[in-house]
VOGU-3710 file (C-alpha; in Angstrom, 3 decimals, decimal comma):
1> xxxxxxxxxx> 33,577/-2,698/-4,791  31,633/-0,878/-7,705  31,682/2,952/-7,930  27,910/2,958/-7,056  28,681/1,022/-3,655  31,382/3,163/-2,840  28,796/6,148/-3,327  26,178/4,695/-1,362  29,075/3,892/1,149  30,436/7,173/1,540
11> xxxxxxxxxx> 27,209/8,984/1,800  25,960/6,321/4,888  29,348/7,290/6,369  28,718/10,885/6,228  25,460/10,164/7,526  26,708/8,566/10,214  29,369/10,929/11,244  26,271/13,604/11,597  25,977/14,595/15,135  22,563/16,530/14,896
21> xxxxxxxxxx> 20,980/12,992/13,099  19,560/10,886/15,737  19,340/7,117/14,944  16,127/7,183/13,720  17,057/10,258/11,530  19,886/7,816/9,681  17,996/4,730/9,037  15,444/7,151/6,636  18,211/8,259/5,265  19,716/5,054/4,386
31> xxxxxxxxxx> 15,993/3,488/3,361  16,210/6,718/0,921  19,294/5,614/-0,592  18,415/1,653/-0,353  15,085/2,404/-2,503  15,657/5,275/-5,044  19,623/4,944/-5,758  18,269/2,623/-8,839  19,024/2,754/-12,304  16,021/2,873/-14,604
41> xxxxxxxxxx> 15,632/-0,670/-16,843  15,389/0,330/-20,312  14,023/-1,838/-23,442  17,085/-2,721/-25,733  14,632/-2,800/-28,727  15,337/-0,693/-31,729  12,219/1,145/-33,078  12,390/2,165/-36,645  9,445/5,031/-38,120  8,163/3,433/-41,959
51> xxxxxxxxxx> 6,187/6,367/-42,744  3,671/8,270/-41,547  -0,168/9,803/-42,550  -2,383/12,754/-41,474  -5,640/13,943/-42,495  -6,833/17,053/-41,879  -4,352/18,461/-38,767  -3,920/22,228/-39,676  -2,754/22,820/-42,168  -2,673/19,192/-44,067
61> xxxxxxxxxx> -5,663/17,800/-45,553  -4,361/14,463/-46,628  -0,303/13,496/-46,799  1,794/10,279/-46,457  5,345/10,371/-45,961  7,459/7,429/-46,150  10,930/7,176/-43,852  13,900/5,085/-45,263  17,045/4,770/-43,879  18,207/7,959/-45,135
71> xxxxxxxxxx> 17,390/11,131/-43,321  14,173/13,372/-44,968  13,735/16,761/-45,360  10,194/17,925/-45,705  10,728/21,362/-48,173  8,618/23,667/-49,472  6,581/27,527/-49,146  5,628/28,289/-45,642  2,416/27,698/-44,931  2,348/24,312/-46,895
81> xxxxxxxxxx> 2,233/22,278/-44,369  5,397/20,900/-42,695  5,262/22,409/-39,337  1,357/20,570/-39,149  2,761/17,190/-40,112  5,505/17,458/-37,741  2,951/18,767/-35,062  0,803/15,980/-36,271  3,733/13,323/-35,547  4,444/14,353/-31,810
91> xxxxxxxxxx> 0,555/14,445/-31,166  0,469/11,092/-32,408  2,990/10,060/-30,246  2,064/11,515/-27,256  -1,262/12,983/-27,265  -2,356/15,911/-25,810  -2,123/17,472/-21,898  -4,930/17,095/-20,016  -5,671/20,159/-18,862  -5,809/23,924/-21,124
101> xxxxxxxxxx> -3,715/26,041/-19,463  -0,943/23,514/-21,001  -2,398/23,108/-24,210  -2,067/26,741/-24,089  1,388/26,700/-23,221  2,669/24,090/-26,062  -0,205/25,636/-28,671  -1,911/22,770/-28,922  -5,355/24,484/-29,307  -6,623/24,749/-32,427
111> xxxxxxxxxx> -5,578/21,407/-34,450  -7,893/20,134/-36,548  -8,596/21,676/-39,955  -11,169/24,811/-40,566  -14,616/23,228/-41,314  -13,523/19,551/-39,954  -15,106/18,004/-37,185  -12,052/15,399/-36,884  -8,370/14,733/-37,595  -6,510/11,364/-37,690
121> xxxxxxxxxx> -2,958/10,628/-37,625  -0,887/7,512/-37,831  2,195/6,154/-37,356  3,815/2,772/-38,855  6,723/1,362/-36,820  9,090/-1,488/-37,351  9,953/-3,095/-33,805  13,241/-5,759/-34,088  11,013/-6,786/-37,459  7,781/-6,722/-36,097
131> xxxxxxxxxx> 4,993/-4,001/-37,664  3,229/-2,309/-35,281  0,828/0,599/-35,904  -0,090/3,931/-33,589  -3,805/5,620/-34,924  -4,579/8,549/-32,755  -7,964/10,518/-33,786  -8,579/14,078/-32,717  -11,992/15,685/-32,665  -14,365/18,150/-31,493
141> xxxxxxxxxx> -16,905/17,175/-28,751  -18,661/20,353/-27,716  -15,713/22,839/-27,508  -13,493/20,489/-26,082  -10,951/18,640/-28,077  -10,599/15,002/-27,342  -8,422/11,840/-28,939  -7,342/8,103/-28,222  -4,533/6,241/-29,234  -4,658/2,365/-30,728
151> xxxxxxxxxx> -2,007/0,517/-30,425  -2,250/-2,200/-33,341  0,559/-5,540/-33,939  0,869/-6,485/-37,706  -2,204/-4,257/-38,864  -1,890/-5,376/-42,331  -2,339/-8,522/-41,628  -5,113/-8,667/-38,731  -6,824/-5,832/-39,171  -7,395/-3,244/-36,751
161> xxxxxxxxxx> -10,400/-3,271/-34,269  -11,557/0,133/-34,670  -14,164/0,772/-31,749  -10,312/-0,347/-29,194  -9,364/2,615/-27,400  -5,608/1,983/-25,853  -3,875/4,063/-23,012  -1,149/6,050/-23,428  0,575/4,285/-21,463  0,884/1,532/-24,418
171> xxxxxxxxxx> 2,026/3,969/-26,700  5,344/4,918/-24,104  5,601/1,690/-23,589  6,595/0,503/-26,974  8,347/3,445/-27,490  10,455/2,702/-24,858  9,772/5,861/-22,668  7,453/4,285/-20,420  10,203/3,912/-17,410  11,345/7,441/-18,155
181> xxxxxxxxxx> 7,948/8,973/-17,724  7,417/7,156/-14,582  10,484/7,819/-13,126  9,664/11,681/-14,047  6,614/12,427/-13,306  2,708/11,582/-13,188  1,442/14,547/-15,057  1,317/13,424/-18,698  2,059/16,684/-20,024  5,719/16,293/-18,915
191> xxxxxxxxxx> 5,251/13,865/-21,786  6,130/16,759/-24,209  9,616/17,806/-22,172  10,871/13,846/-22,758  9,569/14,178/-26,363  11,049/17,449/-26,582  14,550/15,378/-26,282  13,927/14,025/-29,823  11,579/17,135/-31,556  13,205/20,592/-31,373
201> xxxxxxxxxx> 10,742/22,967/-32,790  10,264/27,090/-33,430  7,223/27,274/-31,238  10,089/25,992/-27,904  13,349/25,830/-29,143  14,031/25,681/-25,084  10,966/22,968/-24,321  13,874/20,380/-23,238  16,754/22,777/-22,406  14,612/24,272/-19,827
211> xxxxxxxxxx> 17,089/23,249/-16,829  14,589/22,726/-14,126  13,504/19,949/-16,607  16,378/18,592/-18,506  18,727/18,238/-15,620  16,450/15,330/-13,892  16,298/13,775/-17,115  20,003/13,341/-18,135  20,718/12,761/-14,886  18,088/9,287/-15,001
221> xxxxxxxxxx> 19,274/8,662/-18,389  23,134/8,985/-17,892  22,996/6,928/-14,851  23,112/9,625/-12,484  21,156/8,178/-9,934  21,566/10,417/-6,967  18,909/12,635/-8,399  16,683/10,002/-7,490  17,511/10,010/-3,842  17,561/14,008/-3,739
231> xxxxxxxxxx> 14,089/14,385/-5,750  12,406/11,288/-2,959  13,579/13,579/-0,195  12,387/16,313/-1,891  9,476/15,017/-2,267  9,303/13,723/1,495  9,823/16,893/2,830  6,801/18,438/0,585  4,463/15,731/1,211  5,408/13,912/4,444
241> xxxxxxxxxx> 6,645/16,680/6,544  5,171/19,600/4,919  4,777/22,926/7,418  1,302/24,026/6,990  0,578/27,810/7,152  -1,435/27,170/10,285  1,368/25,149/11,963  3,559/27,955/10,961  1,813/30,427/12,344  0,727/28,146/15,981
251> xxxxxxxxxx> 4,499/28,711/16,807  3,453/32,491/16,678  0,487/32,377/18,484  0,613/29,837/21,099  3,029/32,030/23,407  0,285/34,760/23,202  -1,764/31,681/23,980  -0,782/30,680/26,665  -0,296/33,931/28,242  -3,675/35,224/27,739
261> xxxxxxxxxx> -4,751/31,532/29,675  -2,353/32,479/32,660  -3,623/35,965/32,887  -7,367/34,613/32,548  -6,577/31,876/35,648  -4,718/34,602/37,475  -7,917/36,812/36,980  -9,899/33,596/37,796  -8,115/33,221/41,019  -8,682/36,636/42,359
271> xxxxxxxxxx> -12,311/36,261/41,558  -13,043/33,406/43,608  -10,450/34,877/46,604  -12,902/37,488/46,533  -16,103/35,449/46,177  -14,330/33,199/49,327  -13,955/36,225/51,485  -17,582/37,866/50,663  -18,587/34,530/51,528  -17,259/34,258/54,724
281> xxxxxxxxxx> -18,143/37,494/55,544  -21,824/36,971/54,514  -21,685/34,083/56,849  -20,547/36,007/59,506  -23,252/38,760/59,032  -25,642/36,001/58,867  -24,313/34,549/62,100  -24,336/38,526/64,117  -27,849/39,167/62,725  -29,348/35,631/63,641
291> xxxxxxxxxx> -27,618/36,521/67,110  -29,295/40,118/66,859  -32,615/38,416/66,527  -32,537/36,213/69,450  -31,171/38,991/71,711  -34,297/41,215/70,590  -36,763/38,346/70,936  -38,279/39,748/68,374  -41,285/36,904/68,472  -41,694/37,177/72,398
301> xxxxxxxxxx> -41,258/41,386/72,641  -39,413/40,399/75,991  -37,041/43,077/75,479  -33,020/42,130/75,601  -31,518/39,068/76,530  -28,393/40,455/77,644  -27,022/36,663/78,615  -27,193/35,783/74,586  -25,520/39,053/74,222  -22,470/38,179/76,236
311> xxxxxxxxxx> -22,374/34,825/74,105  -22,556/36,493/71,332  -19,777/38,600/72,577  -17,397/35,589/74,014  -18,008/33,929/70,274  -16,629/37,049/68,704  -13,672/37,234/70,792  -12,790/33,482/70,399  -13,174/34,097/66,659  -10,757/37,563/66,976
321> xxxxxxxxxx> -8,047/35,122/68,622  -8,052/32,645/65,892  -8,020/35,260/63,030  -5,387/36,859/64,669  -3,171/33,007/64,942  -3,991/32,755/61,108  -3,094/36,178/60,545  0,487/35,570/62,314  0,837/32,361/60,572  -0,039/34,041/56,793
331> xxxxxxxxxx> 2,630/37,104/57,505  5,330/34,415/58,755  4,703/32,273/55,353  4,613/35,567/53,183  8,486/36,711/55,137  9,526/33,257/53,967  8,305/33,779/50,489  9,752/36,948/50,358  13,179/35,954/51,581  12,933/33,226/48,697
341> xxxxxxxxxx> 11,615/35,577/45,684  14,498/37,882/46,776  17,420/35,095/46,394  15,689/34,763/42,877  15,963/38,116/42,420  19,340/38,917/43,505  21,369/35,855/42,807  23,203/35,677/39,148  23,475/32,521/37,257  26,592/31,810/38,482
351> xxxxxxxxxx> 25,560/31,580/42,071  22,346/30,134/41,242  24,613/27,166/39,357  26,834/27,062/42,751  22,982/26,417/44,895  21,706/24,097/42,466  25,225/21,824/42,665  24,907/22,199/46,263  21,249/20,880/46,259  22,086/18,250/43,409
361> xxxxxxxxxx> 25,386/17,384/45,782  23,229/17,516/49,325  20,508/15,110/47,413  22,818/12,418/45,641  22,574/8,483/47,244  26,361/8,675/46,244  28,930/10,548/47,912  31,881/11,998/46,256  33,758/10,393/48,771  33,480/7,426/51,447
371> xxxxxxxxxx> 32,238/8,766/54,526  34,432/5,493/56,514  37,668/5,424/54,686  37,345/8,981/52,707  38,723/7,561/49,106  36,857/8,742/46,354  33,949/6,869/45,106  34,705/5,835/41,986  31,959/5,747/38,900  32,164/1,822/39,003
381> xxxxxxxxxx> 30,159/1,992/42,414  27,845/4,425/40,802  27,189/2,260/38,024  26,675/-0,370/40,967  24,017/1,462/42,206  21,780/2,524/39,055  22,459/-0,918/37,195  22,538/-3,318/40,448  20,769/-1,211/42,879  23,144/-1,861/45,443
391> xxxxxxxxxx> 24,607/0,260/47,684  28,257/0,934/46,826  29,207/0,706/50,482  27,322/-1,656/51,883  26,072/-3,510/48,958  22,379/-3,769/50,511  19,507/-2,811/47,934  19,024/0,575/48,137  15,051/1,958/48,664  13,457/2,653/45,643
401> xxxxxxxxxx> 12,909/6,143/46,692  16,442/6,925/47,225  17,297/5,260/44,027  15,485/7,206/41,837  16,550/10,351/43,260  19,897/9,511/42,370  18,838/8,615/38,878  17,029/12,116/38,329  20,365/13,921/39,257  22,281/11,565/36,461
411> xxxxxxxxxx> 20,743/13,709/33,557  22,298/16,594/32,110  20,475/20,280/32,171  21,305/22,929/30,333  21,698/26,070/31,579  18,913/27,592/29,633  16,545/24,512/31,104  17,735/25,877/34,831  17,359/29,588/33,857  13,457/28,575/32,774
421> xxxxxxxxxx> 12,593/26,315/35,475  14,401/29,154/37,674  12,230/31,946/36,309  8,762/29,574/36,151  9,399/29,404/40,346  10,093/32,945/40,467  6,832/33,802/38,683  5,091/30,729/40,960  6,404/32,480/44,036  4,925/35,916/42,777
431> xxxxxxxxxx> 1,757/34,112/42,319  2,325/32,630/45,980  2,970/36,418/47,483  -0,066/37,764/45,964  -2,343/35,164/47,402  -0,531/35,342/50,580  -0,894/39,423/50,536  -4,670/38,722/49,674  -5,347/36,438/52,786  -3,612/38,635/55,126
441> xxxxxxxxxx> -5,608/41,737/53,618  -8,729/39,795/54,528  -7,873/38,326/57,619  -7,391/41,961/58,570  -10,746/43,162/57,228  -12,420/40,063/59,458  -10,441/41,090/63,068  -11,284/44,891/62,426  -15,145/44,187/61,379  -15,178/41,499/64,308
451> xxxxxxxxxx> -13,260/43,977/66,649  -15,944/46,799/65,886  -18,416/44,176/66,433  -17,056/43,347/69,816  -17,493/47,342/70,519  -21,113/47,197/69,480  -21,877/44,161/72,227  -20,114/45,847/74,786  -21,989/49,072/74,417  -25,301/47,321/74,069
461> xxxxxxxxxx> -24,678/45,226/77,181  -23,751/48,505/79,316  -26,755/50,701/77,506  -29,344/47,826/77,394  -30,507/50,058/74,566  -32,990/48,080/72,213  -33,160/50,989/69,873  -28,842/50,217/69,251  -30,102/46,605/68,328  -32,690/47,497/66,123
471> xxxxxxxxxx> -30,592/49,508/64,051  -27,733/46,942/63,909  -30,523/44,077/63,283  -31,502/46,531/60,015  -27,744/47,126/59,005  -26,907/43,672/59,024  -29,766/42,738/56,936  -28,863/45,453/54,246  -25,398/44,397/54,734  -26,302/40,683/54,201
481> xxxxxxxxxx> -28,578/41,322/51,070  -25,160/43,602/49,701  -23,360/40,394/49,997  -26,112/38,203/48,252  -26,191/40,211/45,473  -22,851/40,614/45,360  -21,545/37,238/45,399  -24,335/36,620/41,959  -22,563/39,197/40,424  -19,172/37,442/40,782
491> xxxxxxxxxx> -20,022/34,028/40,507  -21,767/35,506/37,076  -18,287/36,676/36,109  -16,548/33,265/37,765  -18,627/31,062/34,982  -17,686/33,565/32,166  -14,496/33,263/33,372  -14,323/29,546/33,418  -15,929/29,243/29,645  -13,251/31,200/28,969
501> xxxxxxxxxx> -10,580/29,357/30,637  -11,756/26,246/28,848  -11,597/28,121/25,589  -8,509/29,039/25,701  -7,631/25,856/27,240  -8,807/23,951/24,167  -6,870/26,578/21,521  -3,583/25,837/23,417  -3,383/22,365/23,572  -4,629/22,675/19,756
511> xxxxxxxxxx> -2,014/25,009/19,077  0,729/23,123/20,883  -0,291/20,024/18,884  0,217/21,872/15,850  3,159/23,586/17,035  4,936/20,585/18,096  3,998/19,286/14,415  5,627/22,212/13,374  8,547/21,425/15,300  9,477/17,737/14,342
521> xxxxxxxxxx> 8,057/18,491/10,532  10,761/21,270/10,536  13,037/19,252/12,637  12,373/16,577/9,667  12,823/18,938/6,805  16,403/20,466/8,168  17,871/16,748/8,670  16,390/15,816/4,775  17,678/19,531/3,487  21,176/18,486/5,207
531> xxxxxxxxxx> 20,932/14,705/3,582  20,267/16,320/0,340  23,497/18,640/0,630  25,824/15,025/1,540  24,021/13,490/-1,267  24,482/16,491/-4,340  28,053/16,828/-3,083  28,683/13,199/-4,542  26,188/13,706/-7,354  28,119/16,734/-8,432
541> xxxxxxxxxx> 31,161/14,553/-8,494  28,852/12,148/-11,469  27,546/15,233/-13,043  31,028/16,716/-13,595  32,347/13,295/-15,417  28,855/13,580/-17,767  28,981/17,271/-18,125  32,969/16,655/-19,148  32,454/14,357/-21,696  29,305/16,421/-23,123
551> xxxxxxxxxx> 32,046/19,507/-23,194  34,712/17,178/-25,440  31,417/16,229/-27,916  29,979/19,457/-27,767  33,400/20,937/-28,785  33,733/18,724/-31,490  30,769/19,220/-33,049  31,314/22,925/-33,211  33,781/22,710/-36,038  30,628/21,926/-38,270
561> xxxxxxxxxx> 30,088/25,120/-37,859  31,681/27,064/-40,418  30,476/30,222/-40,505  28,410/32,467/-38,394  28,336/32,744/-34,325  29,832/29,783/-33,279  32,687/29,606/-36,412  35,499/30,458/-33,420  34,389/28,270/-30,140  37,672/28,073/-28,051
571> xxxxxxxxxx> 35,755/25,923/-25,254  31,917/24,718/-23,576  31,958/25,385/-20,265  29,656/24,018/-17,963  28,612/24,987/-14,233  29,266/23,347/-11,681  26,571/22,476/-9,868  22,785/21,237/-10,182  21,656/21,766/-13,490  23,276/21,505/-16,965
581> xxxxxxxxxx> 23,560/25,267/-18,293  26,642/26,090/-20,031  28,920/28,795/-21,652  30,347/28,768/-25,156  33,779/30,512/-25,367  34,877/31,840/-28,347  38,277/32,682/-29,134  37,954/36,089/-28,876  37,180/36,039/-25,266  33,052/36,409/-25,759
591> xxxxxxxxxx> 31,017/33,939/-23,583  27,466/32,988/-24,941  25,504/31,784/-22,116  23,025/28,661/-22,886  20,626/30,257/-20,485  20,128/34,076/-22,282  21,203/33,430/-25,961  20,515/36,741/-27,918  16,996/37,520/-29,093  17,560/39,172/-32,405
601> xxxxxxxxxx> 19,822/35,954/-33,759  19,565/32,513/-34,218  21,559/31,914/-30,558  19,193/29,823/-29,519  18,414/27,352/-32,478  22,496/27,438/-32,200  22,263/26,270/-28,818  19,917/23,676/-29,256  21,081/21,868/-32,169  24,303/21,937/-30,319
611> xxxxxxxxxx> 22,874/20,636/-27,084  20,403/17,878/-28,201  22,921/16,502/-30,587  25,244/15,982/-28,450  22,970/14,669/-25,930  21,954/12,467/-28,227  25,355/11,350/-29,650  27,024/10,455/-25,785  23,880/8,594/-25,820  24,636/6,773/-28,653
621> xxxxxxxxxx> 28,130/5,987/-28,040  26,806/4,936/-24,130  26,328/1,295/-23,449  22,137/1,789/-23,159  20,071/4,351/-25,166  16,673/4,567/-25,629  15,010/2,678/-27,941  13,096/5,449/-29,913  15,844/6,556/-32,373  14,329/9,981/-33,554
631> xxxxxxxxxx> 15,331/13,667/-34,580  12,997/16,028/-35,773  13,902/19,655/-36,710  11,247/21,924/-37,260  11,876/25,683/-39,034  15,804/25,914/-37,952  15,904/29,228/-40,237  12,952/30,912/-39,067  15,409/34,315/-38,249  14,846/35,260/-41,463
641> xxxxxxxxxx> 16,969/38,763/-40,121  20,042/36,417/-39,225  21,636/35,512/-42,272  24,442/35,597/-41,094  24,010/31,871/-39,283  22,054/30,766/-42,183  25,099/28,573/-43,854  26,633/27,415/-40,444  22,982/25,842/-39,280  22,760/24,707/-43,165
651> xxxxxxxxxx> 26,285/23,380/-42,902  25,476/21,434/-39,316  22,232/19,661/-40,813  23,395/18,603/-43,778  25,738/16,288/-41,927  23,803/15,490/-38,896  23,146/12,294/-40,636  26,335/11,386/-40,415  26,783/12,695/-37,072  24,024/10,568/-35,243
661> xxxxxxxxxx> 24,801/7,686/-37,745  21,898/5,192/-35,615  19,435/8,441/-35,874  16,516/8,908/-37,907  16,665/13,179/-38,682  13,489/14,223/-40,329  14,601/18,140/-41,168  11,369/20,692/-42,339  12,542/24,183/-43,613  11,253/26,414/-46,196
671> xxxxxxxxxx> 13,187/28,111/-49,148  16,861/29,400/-47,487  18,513/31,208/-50,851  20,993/28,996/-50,646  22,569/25,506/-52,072  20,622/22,812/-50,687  23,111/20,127/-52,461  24,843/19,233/-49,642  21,778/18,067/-48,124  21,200/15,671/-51,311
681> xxxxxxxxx> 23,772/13,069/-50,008  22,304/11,987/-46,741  18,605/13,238/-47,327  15,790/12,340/-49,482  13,243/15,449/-49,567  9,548/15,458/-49,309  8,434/18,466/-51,636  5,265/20,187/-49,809  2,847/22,496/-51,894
//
């Protein structure tokens, strides 16, 4: 089995072993690993620069530099040029970012030369002995900058076809970078960080050693695939199950929700209790002054009809004697709610475990033991029952309905489950009281307004008194019209009420929906973040075997250094997780830390030679490289105040030739004050003026 199956093998195993991961939760993880643990193809093809030309990029008007198979140094004054044509080389290669705030950032604003309207640059490239040609124009169109790249095949000999314009996708591709940038990223300025690999200039001496960056791409290019799997979950997590801010904040608000709902149908309730009551007592006003009426004859002026009276009066008493059975019956059913609010109330978890078994035990189909023969029943007959349904005694089919109450008492509940559902009847039975409490208080206001009703009759019938009936006749109108106007008035309130409810109604289910999004996208991003930690435990494993043979090179190489800062390295340290930032140890027990080299020296042109070198020589000695084969050093002594690193960075170029033997090192740097001799055996120099 190769290493990378055993990976992939031991991670799925891990997976597996995950109790919180439900099934569903491994297969994504193993479709992560199936489609990202994959090595990026590169082209074997060896690309070789001829020379180069630029017209009027900054500071050149018109230069052409030939490359051999030596290394060149372009030399001269600042401010002749050399930084420009070097600029002028990675533009060609890679263009520039589309947007300004990153033009900004890599000061890529102001390229052309003062009073030009356009700038051209090209580059001449021998491919496995084919010619191939990149032109790139720059120019002004309004106050933006714009360019193209053409890609041309043997341009000496077919011409070019000048009005082509050629993606830059072309141009990676036959550089060879094409799968890297992919693999990286879709925003073309990350074009400069990969090109930053192979130009180390004074305007970022950190462009490529910026970790965040440079870790993702040694890890593709040294075959550490793993990254791939952690930056696709990664990625999952930000664009499949990202949390929104207003799913974030529906698991704050829904509770409040959902409580203002209850209290609204609560308030709902008691408004149509009391619209039910006004409207039964309107009717029975109604009734009592319709009787009133007839008794006064008010169309005839007969005077009283005492026999409708004692109707009226036999009607009201049969009515007393029912309210008074529905009263009894509403006080019995609020004692029994009572008695079962207070076994709520003062029964503790434990005991309300010990009822709940006993109701679980009194409503299984199964028995813990036989009732004929008293053995225990064993779980063989229960399986008998849920996966035959047949009786384990008798073997008959068992009735549906008894069947599926023993399945519902098969699941597990948790204790917190039982505590809620035992707290949601408590609150029901509240909610039960208070209507019950209600009824009875009307019930009682109906016998006592029926009972001085009652009164009135029997007073009238031993009177005979018109004048009584008159005045009850105009009480029971005013009384009536009360109860009119009164029952607009609520159902007014009932509607507003109801809009309300519906509201409300709406937001929760709205908010639960995004809540419950919430909820699995969170769910989702947990089970990814706890992939990601199985996974970079095994990629930390391949990072420490790459980040301990970087140490070996990167020790080696120090002992070109001579003099100056790094003249006494003991040992290159790297960290070891993540990302590839590193300490140099120096004999006399100072660390230098790759991450905050020291501002006043040149720490961090020490750093980075050291770095992309011997990035760049593992890569070399690896069994794959890329097939651009480029070093460019821009301004390596521009601490003019640190002289004292001047001969060790002097000493490290002047072999770096030798050192990345398969490299073509194009070196720019301005008078030093020193011997430039050395540099005479592996360099030819390109004198700027």
């Amino acid at each position: 089995m190769s290493s990378e199956d055993q990976i992939i093998k031991d991670i799925l195993n891990e997976v597996e072993n995950e109790p919180k991961f439900t099934e569903e939760d491994k297969e994504e993880c193993r479709q992560l690993l199936e489609n990202h643990y994959k090595d990026v193809s590169l082209d074997e093809e060896l690309l070789h620069l001829d020379k180069a030309s630029v017209q009027d990029f900054e500071a050149v008007e018109n230069k052409e530099i030939p490359f051999g198979e030596q290394g060149t140094v372009l030399y001269g004054e600042n401010l002749t040029g050399k930084t420009s044509f070097i600029e002028a080389l990675e533009y060609n290669l890679i263009g520039l970012p589309d947007s300004d705030p990153k033009r900004s950032e890599f000061e890529l604003t102001n390229l052309i030369s003062n009073g030009k309207s356009t700038a051209h640059t090209n580059t001449y490239w021998n491919v496995n002995g084919d010619k191939y040609k990149i032109y790139r124009t720059l120019k002004w169109e309004g106050n933006s900058l714009t360019g193209y790249p053409r890609v041309t095949k043997s341009p000496e000999e077919g011409g070019e076809e000048e009005d082509r314009r050629d993606s830059q996708a072309k141009v990676s591709d036959l550089l060879g970078i094409l799968p890297l940038e992919e693999r990286l990223s879709e925003r073309r300025w990350d074009l400069y960080r990969i090109m930053g690999l192979f130009f180390i200039t004074s305007k970022d001496w950190r462009l490529f050693m910026d970790w965040n960056k440079a870790s993702d791409m040694l890890d593709i290019l040294f075959r550490v695939n793993l990254t791939n799997v952690i930056n696709a979950s990664e990625n999952r997590m930000e664009e499949q199950y990202s949390v929104s801010e207003e799913a974030r904040q529906a698991s704050m608000y829904v509770e409040d929700r959902r409580k203002e709902l209850k209290q609204e149908k609560r308030e709902l309730d008691d408004l149509e209790n009391q619209r039910d009551r006004i409207s039964t007592t309107l009717t029975d006003k109604q009734d009592q002054l319709e009787s009133v009426r007839r008794a006064l004859r008010e169309e005839t002026e007969e005077g009283v009809d005492t026999d409708e009276l004692q109707s009226q009066k036999s009607s009201l008493e049969s009515k007393e004697a029912n309210l008074q059975r529905q009263l009894t019956d509403k006080v019995n059913e609020l004692a029994k709610v009572r008695r079962l609010i207070n076994r709520y109330e003062d029964t503790d978890l434990k005991e309300d475990m010990d009822v709940v078994g006993d109701e679980v035990r009194n409503l299984m189909s199964v028995p813990e033991k036989c009732p004929i023969c008293t053995n225990k029943v064993e779980s063989e007959d229960r399986a008998r029952l849920l996966e035959d349904h047949h009786c384990p005694l008798c073997h008959k089919e068992v009735p549906d309905k008894r069947l599926r109450v023993e399945k519902e008492h098969q699941a597990e509940e948790s204790i917190t489950a039982i505590q809620e559902k035992q707290q949601e009847r408590l609150e029901d039975l509240e909610g039960q009281k208070e209507d019950i409490q209600f009824e009875i208080e009307s019930l009682e206001e109906r016998i006592e307004a029926t009972n001085e009703q009652i009164e009135q009759l029997e007073e009238t019938l031993e009177e005979g008194e018109v004048a009584d009936l008159i005045d009850e006749r105009e009480e029971l109108d005013r009384e009536v019209r009360e109860r009119k106007e009164k029952l607009t008035t609520i159902q007014a309130e009932i509607e507003t009420k109801e809009d309300r409810i519906e509201e409300l109604e709406e937001e929760v289910e709205e908010l639960e929906m995004l809540y419950e999004e919430y909820e699995q996208n969170n769910r989702k991003r947990q089970m990814l973040s706890s992939f990601n930690t199985i996974v970079q435990r095994k990629r930390d494993q391949e990072q420490r075997r790459l980040k301990n043979k970087l140490s070996d090179v990167m020790l080696e190489l120090t002992d070109y250094f001579t003099d100056g800062t790094f003249s006494d390295v003991d040992d290159v340290v790297f960290q070891d997780k993540g990302k590839y930032t590193y300490e140099v140890h120096l004999e006399d027990g100072t660390v230098l830390d790759s991450t905050d080299p020291q501002g006043s020296t040149s720490e961090v042109v020490l750093h980075a030679l050291l770095f992309h070198t011997a990035i760049l020589k593992e890569l070399s000695q690896s069994d794959r490289n890329l097939p651009l084969r480029l070093f460019v050093i821009d301004s390596a002594f521009g601490k003019e105040q640190d002289k004292y690193n001047t001969r060790a960075i002097a000493n490290f170029l002047s072999e770096l030739s030798n050192i990345l033997s398969d490299y073509q090192v194009i070196i720019s740097m301005a008078e030093i004050g020193i011997d430039t001799s050395p540099f005479e055996e592996n360099y030819r120099f390109e004198r700027f003026d």
